[in-house]
C-alpha atoms as one frame of an Amber mdcrd trajectory, in Angstrom:
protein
   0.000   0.000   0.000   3.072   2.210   1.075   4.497   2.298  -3.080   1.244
   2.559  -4.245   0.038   5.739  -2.158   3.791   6.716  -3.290   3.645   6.190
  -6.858   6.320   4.056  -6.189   7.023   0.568  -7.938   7.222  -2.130  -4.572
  10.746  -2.905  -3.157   9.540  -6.920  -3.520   9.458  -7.853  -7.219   7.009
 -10.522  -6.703   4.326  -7.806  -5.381   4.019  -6.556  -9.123   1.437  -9.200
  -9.464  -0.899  -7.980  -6.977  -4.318  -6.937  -8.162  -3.947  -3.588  -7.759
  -1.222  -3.711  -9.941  -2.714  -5.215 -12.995  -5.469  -2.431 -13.346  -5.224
   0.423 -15.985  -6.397   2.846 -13.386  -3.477   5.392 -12.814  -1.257   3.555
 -15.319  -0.267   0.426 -12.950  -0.223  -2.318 -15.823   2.016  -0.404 -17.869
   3.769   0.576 -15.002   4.633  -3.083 -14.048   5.038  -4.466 -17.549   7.356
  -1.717 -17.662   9.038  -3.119 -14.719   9.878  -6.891 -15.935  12.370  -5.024
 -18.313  14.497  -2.646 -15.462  17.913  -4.055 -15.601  20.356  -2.039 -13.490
  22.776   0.392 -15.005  26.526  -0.426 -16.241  28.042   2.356 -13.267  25.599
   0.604 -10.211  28.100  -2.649 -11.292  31.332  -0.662 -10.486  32.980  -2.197
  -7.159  32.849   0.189  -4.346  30.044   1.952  -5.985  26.983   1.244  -3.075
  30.406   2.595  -0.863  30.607   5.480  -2.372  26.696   6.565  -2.760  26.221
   5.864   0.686  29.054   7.284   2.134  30.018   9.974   0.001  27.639  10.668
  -2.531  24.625  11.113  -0.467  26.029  12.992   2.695  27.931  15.495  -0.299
  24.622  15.919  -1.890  22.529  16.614   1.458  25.185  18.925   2.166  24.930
  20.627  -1.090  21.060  20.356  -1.085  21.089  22.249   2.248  22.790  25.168
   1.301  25.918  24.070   3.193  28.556  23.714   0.725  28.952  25.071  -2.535
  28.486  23.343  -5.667  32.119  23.642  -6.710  32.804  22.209  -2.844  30.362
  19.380  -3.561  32.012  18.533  -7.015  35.028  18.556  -5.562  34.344  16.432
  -2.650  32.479  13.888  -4.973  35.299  13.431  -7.120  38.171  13.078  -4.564
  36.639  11.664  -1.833  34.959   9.345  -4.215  38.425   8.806  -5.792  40.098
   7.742  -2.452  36.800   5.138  -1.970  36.917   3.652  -5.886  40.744   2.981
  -5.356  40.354   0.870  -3.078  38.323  -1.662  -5.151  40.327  -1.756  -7.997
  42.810  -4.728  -8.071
């Protein structure tokens, strides 16, 4: 109920196949045959990248997003703070 008062598809893929997300109302069925063809992006395969989202990426961008930092700062930050985490994965 939570994803569909959202908009949001469900975290569990199985939950697609709930009733009310076969009906036409809203665009659901579209919606989840859409979803049976997501297949996850080439950079979300890079090792270290969930590291560096988490840890960098997102506190940067909150940062940023809250008038904190600059963007220059926050482009900076992403790239060698990100830098320091993707070097470590990289054999």
């Amino acid at each position: 109920r939570l994803a569909q008062g959202d908009w949001l598809f469900p975290t569990r893929a199985s939950s697609m196949n709930l009733p009310e997300f076969q009906t036409e109302e809203n665009g659901w069925k579209a919606a989840a045959e859409y979803f049976n063809h997501l297949i996850l992006a080439p950079f979300q395969k890079v090792p270290g990248f969930a590291e560096w989202k988490s840890k960098i990426a997102t506190p940067v961008l909150q940062e940023y997003f809250g008038d904190r930092i600059t963007l220059e700062e926050a482009a900076r930050r992403l790239e060698e703070e990100g830098n320091e985490v993707l070097q470590r994965y990289q054999s």
